[in-house]
C-alpha positions in Angstrom: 8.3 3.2 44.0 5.7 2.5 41.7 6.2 2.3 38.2 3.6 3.1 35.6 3.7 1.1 32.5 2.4 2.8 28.7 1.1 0.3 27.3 1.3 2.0 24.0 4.7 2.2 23.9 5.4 -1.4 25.1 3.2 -2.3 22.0 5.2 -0.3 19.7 8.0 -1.8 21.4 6.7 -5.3 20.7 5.7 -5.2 16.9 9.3 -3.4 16.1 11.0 -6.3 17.3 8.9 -9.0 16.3 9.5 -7.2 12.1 13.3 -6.9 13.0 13.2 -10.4 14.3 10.7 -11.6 11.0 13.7 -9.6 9.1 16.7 -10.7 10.3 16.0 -14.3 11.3 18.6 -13.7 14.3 18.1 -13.3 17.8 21.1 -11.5 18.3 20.6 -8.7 16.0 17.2 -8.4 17.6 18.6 -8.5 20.5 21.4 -5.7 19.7 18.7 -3.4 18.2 16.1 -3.8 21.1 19.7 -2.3 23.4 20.0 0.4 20.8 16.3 1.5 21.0 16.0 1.3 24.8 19.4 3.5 25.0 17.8 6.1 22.8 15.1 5.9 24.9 16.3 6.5 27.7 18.7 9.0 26.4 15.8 11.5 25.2 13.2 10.6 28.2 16.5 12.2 30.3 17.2 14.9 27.7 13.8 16.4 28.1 13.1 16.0 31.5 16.6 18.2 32.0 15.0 20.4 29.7 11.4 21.1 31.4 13.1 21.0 34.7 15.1 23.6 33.9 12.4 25.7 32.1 10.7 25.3 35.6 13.5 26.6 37.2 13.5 29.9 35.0 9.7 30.2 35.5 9.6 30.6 39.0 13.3 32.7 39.3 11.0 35.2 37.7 8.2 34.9 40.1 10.3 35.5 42.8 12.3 38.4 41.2 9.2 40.3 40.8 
C-alpha cells in the first residue's frame, strides 16, 4: 500500500519540535511531546474519517429509500 506523505504537515511537524527541543533542552521531553502530538493525530484523523463515513452511509440510505 502506498502511502502519501503531506509535506506540509511533516514541516509543521518538524519546526514544533525543533522550538520544544530549543525550549526544553531535553530529548526526552521532546520526545514525550512528539508521542502526544502524533496520538492526537491519529486520534482526530480516525474521529473524522468515522464521521464522513458515516455521513456517507446516511446519504445513500436515502437514495435508496426513495
Amino acid at each position: 500500500m502506498k502511502r502519501f506523505v503531506n509535506w506540509k504537515e511533516f514541516a509543521v511537524l518538524f519546526i514544533v519540535i525543533g522550538c520544544v527541543f530549543y525550549l526544553s533542552k531535553s530529548l526526552l521531553i521532546t520526545g514525550g511531546i512528539l508521542v502526544l502530538l502524533l496520538l492526537i493525530d491519529g486520534l482526530l484523523r480516525e474521529y473524522d474519517n468515522k464521521r464522513r463515513g458515516e455521513k456517507q452511509a446516511d446519504e445513500i440510505r436515502k437514495k435508496l429509500e426513495e
